[in-house]
N, CA, C and O atoms as a GROMACS GRO file, in nm:
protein
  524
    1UNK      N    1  12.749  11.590  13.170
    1UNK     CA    2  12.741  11.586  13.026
    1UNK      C    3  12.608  11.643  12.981
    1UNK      O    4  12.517  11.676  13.058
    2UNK      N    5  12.606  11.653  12.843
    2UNK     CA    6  12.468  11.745  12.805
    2UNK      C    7  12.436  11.708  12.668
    2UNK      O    8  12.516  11.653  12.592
    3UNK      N    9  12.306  11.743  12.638
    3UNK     CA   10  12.256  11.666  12.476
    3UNK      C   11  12.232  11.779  12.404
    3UNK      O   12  12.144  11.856  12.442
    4UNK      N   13  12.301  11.804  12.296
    4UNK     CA   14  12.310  11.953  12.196
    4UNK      C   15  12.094  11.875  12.120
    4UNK      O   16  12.050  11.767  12.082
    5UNK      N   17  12.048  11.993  12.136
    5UNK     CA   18  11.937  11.928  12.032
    5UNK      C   19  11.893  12.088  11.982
    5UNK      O   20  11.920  12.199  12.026
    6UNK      N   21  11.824  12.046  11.885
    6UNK     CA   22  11.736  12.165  11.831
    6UNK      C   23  11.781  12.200  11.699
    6UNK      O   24  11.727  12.290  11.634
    7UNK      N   25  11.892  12.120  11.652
    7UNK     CA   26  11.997  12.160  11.542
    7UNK      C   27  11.973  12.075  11.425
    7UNK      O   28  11.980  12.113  11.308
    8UNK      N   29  11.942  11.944  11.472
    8UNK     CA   30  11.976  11.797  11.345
    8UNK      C   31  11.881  11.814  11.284
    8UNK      O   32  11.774  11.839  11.338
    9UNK      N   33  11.901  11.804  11.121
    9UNK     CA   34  11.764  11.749  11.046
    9UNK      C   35  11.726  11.662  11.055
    9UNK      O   36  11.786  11.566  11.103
   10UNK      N   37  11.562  11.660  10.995
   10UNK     CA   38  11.513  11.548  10.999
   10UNK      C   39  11.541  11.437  10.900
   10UNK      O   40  11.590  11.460  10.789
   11UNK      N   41  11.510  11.312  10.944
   11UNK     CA   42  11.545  11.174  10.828
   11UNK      C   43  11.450  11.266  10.687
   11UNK      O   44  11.508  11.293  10.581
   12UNK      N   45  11.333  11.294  10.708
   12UNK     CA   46  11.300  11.360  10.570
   12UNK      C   47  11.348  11.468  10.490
   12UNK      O   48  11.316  11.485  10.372
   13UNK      N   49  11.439  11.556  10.570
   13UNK     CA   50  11.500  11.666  10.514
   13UNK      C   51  11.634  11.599  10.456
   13UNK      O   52  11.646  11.639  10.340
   14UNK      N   53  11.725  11.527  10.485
   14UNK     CA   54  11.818  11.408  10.452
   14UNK      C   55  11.799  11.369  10.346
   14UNK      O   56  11.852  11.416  10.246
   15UNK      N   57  11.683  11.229  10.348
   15UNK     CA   58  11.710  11.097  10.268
   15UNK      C   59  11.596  11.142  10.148
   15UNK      O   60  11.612  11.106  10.032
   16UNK      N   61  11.477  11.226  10.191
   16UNK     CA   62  11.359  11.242  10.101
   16UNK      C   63  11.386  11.234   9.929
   16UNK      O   64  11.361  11.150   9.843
   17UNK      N   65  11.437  11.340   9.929
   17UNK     CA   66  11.489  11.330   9.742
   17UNK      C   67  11.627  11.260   9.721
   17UNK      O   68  11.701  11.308   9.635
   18UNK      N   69  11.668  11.154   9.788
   18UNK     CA   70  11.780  11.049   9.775
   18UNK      C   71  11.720  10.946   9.707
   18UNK      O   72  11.636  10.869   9.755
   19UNK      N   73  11.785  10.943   9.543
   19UNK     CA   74  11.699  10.841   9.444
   19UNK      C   75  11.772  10.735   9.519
   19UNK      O   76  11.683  10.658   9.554
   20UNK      N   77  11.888  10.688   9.564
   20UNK     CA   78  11.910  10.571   9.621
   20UNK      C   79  11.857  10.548   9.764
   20UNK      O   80  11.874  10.432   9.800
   21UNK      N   81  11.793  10.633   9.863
   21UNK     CA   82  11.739  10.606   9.945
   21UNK      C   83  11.843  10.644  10.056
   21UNK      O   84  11.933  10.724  10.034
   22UNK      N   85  11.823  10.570  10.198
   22UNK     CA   86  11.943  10.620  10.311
   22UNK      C   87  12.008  10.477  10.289
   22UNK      O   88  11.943  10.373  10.298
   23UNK      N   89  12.132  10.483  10.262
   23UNK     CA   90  12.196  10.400  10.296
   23UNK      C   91  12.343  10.457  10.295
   23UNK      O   92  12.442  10.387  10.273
   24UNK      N   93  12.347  10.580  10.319
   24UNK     CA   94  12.480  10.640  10.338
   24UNK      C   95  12.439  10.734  10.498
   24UNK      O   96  12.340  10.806  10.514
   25UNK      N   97  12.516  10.714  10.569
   25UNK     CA   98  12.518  10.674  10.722
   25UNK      C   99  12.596  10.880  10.747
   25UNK      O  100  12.563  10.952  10.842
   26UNK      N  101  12.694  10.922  10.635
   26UNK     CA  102  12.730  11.037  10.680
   26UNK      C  103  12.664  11.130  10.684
   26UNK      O  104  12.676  11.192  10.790
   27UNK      N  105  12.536  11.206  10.553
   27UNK     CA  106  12.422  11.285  10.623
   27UNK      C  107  12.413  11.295  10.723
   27UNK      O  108  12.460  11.396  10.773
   28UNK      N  109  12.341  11.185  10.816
   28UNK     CA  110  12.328  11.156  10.888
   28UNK      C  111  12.353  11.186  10.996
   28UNK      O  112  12.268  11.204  11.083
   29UNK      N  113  12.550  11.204  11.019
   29UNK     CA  114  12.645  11.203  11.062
   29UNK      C  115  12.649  11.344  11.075
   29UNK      O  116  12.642  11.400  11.185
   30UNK      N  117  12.662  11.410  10.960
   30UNK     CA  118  12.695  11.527  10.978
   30UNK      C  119  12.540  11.619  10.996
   30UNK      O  120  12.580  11.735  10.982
   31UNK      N  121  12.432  11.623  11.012
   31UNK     CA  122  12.310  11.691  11.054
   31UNK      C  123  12.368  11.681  11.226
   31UNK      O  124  12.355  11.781  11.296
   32UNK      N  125  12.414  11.587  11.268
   32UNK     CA  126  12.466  11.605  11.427
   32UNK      C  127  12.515  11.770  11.461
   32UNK      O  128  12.475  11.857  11.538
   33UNK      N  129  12.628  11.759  11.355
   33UNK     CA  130  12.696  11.916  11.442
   33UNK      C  131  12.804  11.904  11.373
   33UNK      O  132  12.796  11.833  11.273
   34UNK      N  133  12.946  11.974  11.409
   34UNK     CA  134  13.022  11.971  11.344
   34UNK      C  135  13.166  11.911  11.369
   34UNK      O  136  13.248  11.962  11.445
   35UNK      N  137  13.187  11.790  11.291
   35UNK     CA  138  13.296  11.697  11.318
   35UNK      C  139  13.403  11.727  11.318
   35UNK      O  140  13.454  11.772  11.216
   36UNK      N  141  13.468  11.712  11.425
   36UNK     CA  142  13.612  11.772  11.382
   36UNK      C  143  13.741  11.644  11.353
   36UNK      O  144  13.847  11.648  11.290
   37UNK      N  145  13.671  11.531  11.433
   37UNK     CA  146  13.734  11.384  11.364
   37UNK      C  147  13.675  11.269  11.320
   37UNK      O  148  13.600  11.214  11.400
   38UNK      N  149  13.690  11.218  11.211
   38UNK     CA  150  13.588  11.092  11.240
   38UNK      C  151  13.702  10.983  11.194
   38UNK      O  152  13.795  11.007  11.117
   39UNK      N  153  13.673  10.855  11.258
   39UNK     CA  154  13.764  10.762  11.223
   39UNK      C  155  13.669  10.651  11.216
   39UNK      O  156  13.589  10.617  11.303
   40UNK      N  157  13.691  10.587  11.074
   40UNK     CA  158  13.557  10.453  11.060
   40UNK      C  159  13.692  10.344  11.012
   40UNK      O  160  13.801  10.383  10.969
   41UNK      N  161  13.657  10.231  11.028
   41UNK     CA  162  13.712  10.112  11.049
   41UNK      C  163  13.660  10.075  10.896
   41UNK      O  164  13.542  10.088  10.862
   42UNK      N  165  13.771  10.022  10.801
   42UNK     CA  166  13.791  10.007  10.678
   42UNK      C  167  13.742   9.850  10.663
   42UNK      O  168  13.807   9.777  10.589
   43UNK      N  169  13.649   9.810  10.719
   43UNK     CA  170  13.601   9.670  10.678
   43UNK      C  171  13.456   9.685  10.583
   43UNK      O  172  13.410   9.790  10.538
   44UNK      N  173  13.416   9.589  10.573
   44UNK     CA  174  13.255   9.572  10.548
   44UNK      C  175  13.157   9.599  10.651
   44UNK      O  176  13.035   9.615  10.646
   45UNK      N  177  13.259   9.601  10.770
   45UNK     CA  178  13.169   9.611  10.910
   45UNK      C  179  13.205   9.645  11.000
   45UNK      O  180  13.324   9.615  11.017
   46UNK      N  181  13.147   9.717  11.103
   46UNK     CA  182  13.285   9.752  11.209
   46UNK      C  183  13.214   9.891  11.294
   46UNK      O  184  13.106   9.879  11.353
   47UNK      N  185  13.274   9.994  11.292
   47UNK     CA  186  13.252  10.103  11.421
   47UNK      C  187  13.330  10.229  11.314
   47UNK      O  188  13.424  10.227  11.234
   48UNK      N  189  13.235  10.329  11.362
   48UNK     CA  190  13.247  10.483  11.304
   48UNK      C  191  13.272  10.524  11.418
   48UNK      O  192  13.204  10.473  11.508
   49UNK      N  193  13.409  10.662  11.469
   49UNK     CA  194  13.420  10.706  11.612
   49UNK      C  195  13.395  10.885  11.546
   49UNK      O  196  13.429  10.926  11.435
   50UNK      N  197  13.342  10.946  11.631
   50UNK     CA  198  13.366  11.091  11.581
   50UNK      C  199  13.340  11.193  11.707
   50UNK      O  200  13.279  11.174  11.812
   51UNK      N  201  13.400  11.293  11.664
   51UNK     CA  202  13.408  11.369  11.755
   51UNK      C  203  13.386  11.540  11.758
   51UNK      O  204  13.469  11.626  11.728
   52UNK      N  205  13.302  11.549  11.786
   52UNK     CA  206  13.219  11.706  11.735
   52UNK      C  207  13.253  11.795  11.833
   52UNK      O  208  13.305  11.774  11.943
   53UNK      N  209  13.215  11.905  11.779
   53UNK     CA  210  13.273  12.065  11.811
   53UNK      C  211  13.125  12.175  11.817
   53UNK      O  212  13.075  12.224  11.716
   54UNK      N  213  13.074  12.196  11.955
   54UNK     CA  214  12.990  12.305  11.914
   54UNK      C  215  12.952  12.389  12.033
   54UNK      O  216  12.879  12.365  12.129
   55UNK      N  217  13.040  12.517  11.990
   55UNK     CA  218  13.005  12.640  12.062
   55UNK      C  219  13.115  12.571  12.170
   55UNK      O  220  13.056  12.543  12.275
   56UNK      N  221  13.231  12.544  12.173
   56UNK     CA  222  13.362  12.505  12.270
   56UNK      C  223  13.286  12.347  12.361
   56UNK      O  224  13.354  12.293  12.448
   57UNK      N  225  13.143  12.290  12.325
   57UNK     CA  226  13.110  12.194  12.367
   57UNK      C  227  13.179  12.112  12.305
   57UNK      O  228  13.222  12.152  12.197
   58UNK      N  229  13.226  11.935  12.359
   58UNK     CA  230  13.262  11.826  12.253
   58UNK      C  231  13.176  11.700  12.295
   58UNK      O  232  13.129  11.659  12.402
   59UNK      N  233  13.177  11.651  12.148
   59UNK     CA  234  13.102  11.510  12.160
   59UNK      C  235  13.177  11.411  12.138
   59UNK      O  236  13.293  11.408  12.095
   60UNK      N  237  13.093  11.311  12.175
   60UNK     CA  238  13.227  11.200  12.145
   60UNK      C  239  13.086  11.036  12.094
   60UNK      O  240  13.029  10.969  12.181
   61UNK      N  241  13.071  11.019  11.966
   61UNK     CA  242  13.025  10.919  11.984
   61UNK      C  243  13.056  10.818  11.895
   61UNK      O  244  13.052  10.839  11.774
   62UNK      N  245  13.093  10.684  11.954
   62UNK     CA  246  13.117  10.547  11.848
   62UNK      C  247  12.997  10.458  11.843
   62UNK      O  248  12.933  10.421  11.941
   63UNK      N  249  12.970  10.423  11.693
   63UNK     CA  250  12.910  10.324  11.668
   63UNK      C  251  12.912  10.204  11.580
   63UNK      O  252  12.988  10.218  11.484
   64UNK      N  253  12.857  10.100  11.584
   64UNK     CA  254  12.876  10.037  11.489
   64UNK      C  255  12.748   9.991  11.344
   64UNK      O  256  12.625   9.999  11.335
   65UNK      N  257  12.850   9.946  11.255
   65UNK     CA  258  12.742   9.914  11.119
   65UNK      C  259  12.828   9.826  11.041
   65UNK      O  260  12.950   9.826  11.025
   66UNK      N  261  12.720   9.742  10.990
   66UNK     CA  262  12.725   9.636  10.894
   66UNK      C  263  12.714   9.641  10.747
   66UNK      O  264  12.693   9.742  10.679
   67UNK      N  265  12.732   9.518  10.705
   67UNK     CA  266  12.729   9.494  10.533
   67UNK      C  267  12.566   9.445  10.478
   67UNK      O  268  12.544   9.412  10.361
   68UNK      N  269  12.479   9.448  10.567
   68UNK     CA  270  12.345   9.390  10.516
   68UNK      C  271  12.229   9.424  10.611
   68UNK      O  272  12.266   9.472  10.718
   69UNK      N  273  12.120   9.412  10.596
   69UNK     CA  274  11.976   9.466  10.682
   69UNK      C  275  11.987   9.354  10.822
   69UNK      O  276  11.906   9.340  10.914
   70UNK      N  277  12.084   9.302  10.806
   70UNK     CA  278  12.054   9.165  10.899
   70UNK      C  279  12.156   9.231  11.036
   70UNK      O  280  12.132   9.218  11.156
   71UNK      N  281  12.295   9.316  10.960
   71UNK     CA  282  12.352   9.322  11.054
   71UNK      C  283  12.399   9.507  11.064
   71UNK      O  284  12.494   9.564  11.117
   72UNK      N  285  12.277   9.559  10.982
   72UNK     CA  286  12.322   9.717  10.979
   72UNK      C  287  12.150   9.789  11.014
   72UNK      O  288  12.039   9.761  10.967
   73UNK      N  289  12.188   9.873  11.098
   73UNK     CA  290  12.041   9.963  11.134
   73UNK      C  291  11.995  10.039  11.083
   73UNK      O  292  11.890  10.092  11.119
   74UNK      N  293  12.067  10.071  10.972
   74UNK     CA  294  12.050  10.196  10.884
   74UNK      C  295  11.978  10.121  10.747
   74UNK      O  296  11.887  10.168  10.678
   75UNK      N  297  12.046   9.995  10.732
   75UNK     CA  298  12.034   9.946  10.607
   75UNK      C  299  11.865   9.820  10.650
   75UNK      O  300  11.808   9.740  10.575
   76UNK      N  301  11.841   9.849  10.768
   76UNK     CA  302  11.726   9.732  10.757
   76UNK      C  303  11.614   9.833  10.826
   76UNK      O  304  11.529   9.778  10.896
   77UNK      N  305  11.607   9.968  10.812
   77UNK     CA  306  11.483  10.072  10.796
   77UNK      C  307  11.435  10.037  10.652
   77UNK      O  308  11.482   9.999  10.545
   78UNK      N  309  11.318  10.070  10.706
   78UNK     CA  310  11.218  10.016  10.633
   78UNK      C  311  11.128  10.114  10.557
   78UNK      O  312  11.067  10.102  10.451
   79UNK      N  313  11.139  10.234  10.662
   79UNK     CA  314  11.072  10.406  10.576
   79UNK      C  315  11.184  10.515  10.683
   79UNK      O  316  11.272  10.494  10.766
   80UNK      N  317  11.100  10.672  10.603
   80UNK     CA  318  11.167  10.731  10.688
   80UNK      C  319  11.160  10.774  10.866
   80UNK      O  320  11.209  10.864  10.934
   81UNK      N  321  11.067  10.653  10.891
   81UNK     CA  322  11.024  10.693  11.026
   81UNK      C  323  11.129  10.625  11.120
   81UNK      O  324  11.176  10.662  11.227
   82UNK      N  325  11.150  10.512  11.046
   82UNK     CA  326  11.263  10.376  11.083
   82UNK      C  327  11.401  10.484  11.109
   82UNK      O  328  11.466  10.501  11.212
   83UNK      N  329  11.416  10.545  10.981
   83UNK     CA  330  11.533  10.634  11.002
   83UNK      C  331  11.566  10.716  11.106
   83UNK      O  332  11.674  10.741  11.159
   84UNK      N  333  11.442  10.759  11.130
   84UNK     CA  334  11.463  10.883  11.224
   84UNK      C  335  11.483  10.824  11.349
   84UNK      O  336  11.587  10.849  11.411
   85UNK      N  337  11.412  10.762  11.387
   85UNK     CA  338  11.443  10.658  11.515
   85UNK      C  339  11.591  10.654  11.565
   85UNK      O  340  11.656  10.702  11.658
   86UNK      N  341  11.618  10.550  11.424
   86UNK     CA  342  11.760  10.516  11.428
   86UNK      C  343  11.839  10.692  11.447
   86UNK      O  344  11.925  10.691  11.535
   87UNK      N  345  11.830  10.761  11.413
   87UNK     CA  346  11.879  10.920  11.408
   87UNK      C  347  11.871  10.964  11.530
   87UNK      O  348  11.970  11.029  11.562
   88UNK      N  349  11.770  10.951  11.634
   88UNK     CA  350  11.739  11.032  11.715
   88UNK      C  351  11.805  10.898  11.856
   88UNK      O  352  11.855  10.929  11.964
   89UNK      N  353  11.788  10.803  11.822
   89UNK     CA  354  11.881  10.702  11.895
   89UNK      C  355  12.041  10.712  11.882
   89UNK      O  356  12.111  10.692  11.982
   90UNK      N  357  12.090  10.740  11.773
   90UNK     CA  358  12.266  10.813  11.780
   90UNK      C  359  12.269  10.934  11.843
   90UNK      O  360  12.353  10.946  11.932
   91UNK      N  361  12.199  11.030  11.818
   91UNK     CA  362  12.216  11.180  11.861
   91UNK      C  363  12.189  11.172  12.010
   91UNK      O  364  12.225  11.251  12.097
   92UNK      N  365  12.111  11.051  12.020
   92UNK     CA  366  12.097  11.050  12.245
   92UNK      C  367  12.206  10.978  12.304
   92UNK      O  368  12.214  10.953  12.425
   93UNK      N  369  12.312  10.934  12.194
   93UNK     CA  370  12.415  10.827  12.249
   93UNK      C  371  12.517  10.890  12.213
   93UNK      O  372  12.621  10.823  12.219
   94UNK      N  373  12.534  11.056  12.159
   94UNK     CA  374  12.617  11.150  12.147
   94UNK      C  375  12.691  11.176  12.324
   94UNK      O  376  12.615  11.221  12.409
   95UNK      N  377  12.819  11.147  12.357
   95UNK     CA  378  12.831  11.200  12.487
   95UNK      C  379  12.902  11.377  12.490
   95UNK      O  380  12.990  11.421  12.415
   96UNK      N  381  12.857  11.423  12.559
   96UNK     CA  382  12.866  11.572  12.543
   96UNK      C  383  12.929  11.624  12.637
   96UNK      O  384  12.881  11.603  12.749
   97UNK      N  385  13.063  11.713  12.630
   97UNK     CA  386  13.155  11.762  12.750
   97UNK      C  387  13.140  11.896  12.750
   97UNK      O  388  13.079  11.938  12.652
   98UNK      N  389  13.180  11.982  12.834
   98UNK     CA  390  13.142  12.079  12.836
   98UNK      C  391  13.277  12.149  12.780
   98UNK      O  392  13.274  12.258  12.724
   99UNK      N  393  13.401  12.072  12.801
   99UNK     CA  394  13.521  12.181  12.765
   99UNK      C  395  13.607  12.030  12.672
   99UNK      O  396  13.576  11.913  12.649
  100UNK      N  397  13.698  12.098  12.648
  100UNK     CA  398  13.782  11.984  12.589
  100UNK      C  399  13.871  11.969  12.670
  100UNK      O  400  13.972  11.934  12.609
  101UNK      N  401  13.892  11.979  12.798
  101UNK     CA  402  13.968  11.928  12.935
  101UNK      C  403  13.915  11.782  12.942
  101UNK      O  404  13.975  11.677  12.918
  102UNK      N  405  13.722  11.817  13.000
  102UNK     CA  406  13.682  11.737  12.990
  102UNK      C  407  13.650  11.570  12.893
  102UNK      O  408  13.625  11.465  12.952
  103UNK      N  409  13.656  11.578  12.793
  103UNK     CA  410  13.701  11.552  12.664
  103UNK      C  411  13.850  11.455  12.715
  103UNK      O  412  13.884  11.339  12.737
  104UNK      N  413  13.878  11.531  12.713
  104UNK     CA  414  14.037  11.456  12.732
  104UNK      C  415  14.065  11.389  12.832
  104UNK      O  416  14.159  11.310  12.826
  105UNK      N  417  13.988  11.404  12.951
  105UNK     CA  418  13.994  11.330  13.098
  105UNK      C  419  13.903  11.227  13.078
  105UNK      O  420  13.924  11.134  13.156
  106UNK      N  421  13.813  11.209  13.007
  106UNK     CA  422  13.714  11.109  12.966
  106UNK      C  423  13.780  11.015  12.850
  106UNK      O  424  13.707  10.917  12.836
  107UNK      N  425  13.877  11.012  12.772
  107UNK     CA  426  13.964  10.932  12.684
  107UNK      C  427  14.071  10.858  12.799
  107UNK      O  428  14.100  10.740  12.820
  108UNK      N  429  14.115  10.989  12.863
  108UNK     CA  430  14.270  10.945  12.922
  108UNK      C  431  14.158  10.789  13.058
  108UNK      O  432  14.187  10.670  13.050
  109UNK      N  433  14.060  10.836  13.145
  109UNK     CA  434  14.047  10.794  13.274
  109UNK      C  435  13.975  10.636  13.225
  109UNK      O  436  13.993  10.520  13.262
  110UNK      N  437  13.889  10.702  13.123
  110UNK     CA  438  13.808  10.547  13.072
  110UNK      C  439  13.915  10.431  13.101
  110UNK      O  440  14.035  10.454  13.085
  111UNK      N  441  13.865  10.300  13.145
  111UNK     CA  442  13.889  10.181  13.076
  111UNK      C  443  13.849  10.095  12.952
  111UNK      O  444  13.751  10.024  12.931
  112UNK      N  445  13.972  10.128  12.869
  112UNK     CA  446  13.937  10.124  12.720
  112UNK      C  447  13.918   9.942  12.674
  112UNK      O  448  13.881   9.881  12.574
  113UNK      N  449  13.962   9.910  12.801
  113UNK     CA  450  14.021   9.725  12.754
  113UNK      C  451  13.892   9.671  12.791
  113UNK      O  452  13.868   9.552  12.769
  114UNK      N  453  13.784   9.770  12.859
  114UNK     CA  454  13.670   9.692  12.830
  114UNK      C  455  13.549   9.723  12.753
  114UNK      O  456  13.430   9.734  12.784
  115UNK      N  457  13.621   9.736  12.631
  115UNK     CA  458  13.543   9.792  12.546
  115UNK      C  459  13.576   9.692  12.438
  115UNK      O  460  13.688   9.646  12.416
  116UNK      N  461  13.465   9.664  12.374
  116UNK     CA  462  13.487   9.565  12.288
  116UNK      C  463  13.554   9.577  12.156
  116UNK      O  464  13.548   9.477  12.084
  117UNK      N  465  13.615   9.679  12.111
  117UNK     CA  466  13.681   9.769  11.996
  117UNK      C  467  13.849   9.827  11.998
  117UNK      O  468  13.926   9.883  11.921
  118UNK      N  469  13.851   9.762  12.169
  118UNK     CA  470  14.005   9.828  12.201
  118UNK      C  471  14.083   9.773  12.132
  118UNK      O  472  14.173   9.856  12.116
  119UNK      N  473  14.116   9.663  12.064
  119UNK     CA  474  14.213   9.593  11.992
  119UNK      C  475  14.220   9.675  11.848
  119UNK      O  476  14.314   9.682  11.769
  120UNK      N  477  14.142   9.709  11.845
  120UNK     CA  478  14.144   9.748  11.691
  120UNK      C  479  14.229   9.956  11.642
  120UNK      O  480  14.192  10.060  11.695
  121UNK      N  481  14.320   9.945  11.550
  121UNK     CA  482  14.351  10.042  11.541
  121UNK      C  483  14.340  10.179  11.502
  121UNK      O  484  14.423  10.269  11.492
  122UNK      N  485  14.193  10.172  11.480
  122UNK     CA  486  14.161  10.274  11.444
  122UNK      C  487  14.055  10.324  11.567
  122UNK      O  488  13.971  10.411  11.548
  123UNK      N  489  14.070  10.266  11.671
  123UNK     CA  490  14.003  10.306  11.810
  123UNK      C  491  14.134  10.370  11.861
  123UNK      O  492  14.115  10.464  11.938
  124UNK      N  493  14.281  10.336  11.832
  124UNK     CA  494  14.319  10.379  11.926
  124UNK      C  495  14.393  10.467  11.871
  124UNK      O  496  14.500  10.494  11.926
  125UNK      N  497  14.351  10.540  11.738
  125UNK     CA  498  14.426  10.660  11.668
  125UNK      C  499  14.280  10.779  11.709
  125UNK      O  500  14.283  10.894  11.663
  126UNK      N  501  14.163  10.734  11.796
  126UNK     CA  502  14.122  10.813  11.863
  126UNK      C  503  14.171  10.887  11.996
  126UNK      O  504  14.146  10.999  12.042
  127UNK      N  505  14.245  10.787  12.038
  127UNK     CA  506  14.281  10.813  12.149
  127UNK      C  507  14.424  10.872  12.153
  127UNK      O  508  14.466  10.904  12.264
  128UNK      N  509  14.509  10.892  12.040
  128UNK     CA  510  14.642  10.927  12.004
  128UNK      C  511  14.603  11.055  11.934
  128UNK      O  512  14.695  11.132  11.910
  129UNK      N  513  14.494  11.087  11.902
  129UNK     CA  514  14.426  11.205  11.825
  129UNK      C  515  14.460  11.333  11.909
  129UNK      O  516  14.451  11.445  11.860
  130UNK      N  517  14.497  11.313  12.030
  130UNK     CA  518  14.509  11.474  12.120
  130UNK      C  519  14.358  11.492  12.170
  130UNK      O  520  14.337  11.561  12.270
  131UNK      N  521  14.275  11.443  12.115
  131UNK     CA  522  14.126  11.473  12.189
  131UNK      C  523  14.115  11.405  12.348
  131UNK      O  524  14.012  11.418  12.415
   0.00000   0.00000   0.00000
C-alpha cells in the first residue's frame, strides 16, 4: 500500500476565511483527492466510509465523528493547528491500493465481523458498491 501526499490543503487554506469556523468535516474530505464514493451513516454520530481515485491508485478510508467536542475531533480543535493534526492523522489512515483488483481483494478477503461497524448498513452498501 502507499500514501498519496503532496496534494491536500492546508487546515489554513480550508477553514481560514470560514466565518463559521471548521466544523464541516467534507473540505476536509475532499482536499484528500478525489472521491468516487462516500457513504456516512445518517445519525448524530457514527462513521464516514470513502473511497478515492488517483491516477488508477484507490483509497479506502473509514472514520468516525460525533455530535459534540466531547465526542467529535474535528469539533473539539481548538485552532487551526488542532485541525491540521486531525487532517494529517486521516490522510495517514488513508489505505492506498495500487489497482482496483487490489481494492477489491482487500473488501472481499478482510474480516468484516471484526470490525466494530459491520452491523450497520451503510458499511455494508460499501461492500455491495463493486469496489
Amino acid at each position: 500500500m502507499m500514501k498519496i501526499t503532496g496534494k491536500m490543503k492546508t487546515a489554513k487554506e480550508i477553514y481560514e476565511d470560514d466565518k463559521w469556523g471548521w466544523d464541516d468535516y467534507q473540505p476536509m474530505l475532499d482536499s484528500f483527492g478525489k472521491i468516487i464514493i462516500q457513504i456516512d451513516d445518517e445519525y448524530f454520530h457514527g462513521d464516514s466510509r470513502l473511497i478515492y481515485e488517483d491516477n488508477g491508485k484507490y483509497g479506502y478510508l473509514q472514520f468516525g465523528w460525533g455530535s459534540c467536542s466531547g465526542c467529535d475531533a474535528l469539533q473539539a480543535c481548538d485552532d487551526l493547528n488542532d485541525v491540521q493534526e486531525l487532517m494529517d492523522s486521516l490522510n495517514d489512515r488513508i489505505k492506498w491500493f495500487d489497482s482496483l483488483h487490489e481494492l477489491q481483494l482487500y473488501f472481499k478477503e478482510k474480516d468484516w465481523s471484526l470490525e466494530y461497524s459491520w452491523k450497520q448498513e451503510e458499511q455494508k452498501k460499501v461492500y455491495k458498491s463493486g469496489y
